[in-house]
N, C-alpha and C positions, 0 to 999 in steps of 0.2 A: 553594528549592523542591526535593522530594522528586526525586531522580532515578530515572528507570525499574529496576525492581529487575531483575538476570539469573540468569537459571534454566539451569542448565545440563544435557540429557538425553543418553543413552545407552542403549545396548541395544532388541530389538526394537520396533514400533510401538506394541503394546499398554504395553510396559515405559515405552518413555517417555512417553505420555500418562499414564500413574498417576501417576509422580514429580512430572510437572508439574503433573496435578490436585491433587495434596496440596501440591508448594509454591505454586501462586497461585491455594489457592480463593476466597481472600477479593475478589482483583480478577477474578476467572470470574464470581463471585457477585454483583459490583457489574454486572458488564458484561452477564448476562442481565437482570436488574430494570431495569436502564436500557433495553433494546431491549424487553423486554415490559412494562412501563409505558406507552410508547410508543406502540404495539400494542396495548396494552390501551385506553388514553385514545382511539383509536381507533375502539373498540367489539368489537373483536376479542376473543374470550374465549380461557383458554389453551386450548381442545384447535383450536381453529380455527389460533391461532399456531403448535402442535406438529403440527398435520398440514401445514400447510406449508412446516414445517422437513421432516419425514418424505417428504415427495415429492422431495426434493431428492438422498436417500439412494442409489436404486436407480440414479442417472446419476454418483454419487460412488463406487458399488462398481465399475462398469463403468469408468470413469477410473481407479481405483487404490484397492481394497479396502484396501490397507494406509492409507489413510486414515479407513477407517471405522474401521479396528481402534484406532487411534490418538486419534480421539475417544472411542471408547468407553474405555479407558482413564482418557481426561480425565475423563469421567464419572463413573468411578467412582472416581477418586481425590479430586476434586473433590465428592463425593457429590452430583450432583445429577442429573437428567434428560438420557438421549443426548439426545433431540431439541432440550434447551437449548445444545447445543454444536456440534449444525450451524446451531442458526439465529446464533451468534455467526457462524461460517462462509460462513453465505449470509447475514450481516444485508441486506446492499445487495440480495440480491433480494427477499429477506422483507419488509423494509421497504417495496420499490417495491410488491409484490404486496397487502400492506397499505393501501396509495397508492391503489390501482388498483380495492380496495375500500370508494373513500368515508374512507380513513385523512387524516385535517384536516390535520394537519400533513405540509408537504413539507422533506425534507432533501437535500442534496445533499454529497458529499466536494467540497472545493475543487481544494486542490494544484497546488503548481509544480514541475515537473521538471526540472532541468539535467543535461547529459554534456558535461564540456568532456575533449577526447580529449588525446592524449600530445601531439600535435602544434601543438596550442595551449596546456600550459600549463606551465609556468615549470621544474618538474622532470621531465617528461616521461611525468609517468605520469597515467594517467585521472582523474577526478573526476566522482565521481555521488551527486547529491544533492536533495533534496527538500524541500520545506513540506508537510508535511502537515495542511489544512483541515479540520476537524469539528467534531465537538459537545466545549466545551470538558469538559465533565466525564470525558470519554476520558481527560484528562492523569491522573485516580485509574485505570486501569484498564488503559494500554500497561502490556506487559513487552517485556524482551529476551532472546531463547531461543538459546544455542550447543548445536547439537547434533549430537553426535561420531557419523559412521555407518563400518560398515563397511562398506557394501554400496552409498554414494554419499559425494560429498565433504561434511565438515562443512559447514556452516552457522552462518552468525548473522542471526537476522532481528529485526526488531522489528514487532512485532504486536501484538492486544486480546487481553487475557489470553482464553487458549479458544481460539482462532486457533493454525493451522497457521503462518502465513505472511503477510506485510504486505508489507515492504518490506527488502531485505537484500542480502547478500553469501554466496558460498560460497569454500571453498579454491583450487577451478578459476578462482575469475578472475571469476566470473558476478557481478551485481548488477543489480537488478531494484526498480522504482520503478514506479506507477502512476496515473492521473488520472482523474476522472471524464467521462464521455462520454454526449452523450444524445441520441438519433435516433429517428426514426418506423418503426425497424425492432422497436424495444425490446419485450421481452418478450411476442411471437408464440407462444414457444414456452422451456421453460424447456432450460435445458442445465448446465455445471456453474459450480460457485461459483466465481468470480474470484477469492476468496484463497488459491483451491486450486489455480489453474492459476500464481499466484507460488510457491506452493512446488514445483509439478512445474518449473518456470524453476531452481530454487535448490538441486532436485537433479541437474541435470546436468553431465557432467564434459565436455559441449563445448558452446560455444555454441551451433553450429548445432542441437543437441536442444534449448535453450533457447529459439532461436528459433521451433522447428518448433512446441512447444507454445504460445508465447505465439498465434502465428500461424495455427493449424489447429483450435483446441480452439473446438467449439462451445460459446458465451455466453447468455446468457437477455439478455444488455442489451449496451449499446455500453462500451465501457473502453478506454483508453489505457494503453499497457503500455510503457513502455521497458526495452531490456534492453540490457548493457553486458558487455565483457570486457576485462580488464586489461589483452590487448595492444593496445588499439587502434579496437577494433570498437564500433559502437553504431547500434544502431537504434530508432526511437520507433515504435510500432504502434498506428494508430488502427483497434480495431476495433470491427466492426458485429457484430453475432451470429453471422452466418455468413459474412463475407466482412472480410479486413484490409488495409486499405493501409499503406503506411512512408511516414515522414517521414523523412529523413536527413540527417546532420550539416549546417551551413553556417559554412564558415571555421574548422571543428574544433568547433562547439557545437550541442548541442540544447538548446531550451528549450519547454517544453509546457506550457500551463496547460488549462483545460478548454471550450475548442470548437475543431470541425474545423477540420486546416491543408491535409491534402492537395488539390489541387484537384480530383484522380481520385474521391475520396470526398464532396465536396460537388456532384459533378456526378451522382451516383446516388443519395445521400440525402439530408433533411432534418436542420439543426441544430435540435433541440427544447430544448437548455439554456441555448441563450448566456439567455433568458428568465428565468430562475432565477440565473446568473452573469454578469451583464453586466460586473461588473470583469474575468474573460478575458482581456477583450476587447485591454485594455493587460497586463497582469501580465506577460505573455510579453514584451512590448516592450519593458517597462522592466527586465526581469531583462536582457536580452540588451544592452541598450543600457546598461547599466551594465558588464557584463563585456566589450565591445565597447572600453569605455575605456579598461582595462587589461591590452590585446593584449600579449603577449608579456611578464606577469607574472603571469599568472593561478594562482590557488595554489588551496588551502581557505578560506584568510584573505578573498582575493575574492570568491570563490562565496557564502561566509559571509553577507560585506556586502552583495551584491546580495540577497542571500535576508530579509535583515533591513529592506529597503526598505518605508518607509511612507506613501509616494505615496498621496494618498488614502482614507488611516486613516480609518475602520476597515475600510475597503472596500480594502485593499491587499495585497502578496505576503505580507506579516509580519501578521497578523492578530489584532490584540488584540480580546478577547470581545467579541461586540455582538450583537443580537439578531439572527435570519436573516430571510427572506420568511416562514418556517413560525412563526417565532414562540418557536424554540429559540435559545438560546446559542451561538454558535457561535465559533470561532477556530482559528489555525495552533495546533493541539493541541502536536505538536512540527516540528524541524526537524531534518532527517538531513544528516550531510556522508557521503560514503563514499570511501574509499580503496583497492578491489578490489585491487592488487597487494598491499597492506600486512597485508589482513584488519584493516583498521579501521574503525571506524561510530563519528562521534560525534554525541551526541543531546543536544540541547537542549528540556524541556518548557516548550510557554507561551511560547514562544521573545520575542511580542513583551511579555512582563511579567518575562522572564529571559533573563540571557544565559550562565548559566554551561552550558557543555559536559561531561555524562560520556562518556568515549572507553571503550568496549566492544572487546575483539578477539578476533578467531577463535583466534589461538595467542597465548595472554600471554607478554610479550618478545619476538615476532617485529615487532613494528612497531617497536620503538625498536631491533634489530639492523640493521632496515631503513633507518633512520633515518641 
């Protein structure tokens, strides 16, 4: 199977969205026809899907204009429409606002998240990693972006061609992985695009900025954000639109799939997803209780195996394609291991119909020095 191609950018916001638009327009271009298809089947037309990309704008300039600037870039290197590159950006709320409009089809991101910290596992250093759940067709359409700044630590992230930011690592140590989250709070009120508050996560050179954004950035819907740092530290962030609880390690591990754990946050809202995800319900149990067995060896190799569990196929952690409630294709598109001190990411697409790994890194030759 094709592995995630890597693009690597440099120089200002606008600069590197050009470069990027010109090298992955072809999966930009698979990736807007796949969400406005969608949107269209629908009954949604495009200037209705583009104005609700467009209202999204004026709360993404007020967060970080160099963000705007930077799709527009994509845009235009990409040659296609700004407003097609923030709705990649806000697909998850475009989509639900679509939803919310009589849209048939319901989707949902899956995903399982693990942090097993230095102190539980085998070499001492962090491990943070992910299944990432979606629409199998996504596997044409991830890239992986390293991108050199001088004005924040590089990055490597992997995300939907178009996309700022998914799920990744930076130089400082940060790594950031996300789940889907669904409450009676959701979308009252819009706020900014959650793929944009992982890259505000993955530019900063301390945690605690990391933290402060995953944790205070007003959301249009509920999301689970883990965020991690190489020496040590991890927290899982279940939040609601306007207010975040933590979930915090146990025994050295996080493990999060997608319904509420904190008990502080099931005592002031409503779970509205486990109804859509009732596998959940276990995925978290059986990742933990697999890594649970192999206390005081735990590696990538472990995390790997646990992540590759298929308890309950097609309904399980490792998800080979099967149809969803909506009536789309769905599957563990890929599956991310990460290694924040080493600046390694390696990625598996289709993870349960492949098992080979491409290993991506933020400085080539600094993980096998590490090593």
């Amino acid at each position: 199977m094709e592995p995630f191609p890597l693009i690597e950018l440099r120089g200002d916001a606008q600069t590197r969205g050009r470069h990027y638009g010109q090298q992955a327009s072809q999966r930009i271009r698979r990736s807007i026809e796949h969400y406005s298809a969608q949107l269209t089947a629908g009954g949604h037309g495009a200037a209705t899907i583009r104005g609700w990309a467009r209202d999204f704008v004026p709360r993404i300039e007020a967060f970080d204009p160099a963000y705007v600037a930077e799709m527009r870039g994509i845009a235009a290197g990409a040659n296609v429409e700004f407003e097609d590159i923030v709705l990649i950006n806000a697909r998850t709320e475009v989509l639900q606002l679509g939803k919310r409009a009589r849209l048939a089809a319901e989707d949902h991101d899956g995903c399982t998240g693990v942090v097993v910290l230095p102190s539980a596992s085998r070499s001492g250093e962090l491990i943070h990693a992910q299944n990432w759940d979606w629409k199998s067709e996504c596997a044409e359409t991830g890239v992986v972006l390293r991108i050199r700044r001088d004005d924040a630590p590089d990055i490597l992230t992997f995300v939907e061609a178009g996309g700022l930011a998914r799920a990744g690592l930076n130089a400082a140590g940060i790594a950031v992985t996300a789940n889907y989250l669904e409450s009676d709070r959701d979308y009252r009120e819009l706020g900014v695009p959650l793929a944009l508050i992982r890259r505000k996560v993955l530019e900063q050179e301390h945690v605690a900025q990391a933290f402060h954004a995953a944790y205070t950035t007003r959301k249009s819907a509920s999301n689970n954000i883990i965020v991690s740092h190489a020496g040590g530290i991890a927290i899982d962030f279940e939040c609601a639109p306007d207010e975040s609880f933590q979930v915090l390690p146990t025994d050295g591990l996080i493990v999060h799939a997608n319904h509420w754990q904190s008990p502080v946050a099931l005592a002031k809202l409503r779970d509205t997803g486990i109804a859509n995800t009732p596998d959940s319900l276990y995925r978290d149990l059986r990742v933990r209780a697999l890594l649970e067995k192999r206390r005081g060896a735990l590696d990538v190799e472990a995390v790997r195996d646990a992540l590759f569990d298929d308890y309950q196929s097609p309904w399980s952690v490792c998800r080979p394609p099967r149809v969803n409630s909506g009536g789309n294709l769905s599957a563990t598109v890929a599956m991310l291991l990460m290694q924040p001190a080493r600046g390694v990411l390696d990625v598996a697409p289709l993870p349960a119909l492949n098992r080979v790994f491409t290993r991506y890194e933020l400085t080539p030759g600094a993980a096998t020095r590490a090593a």
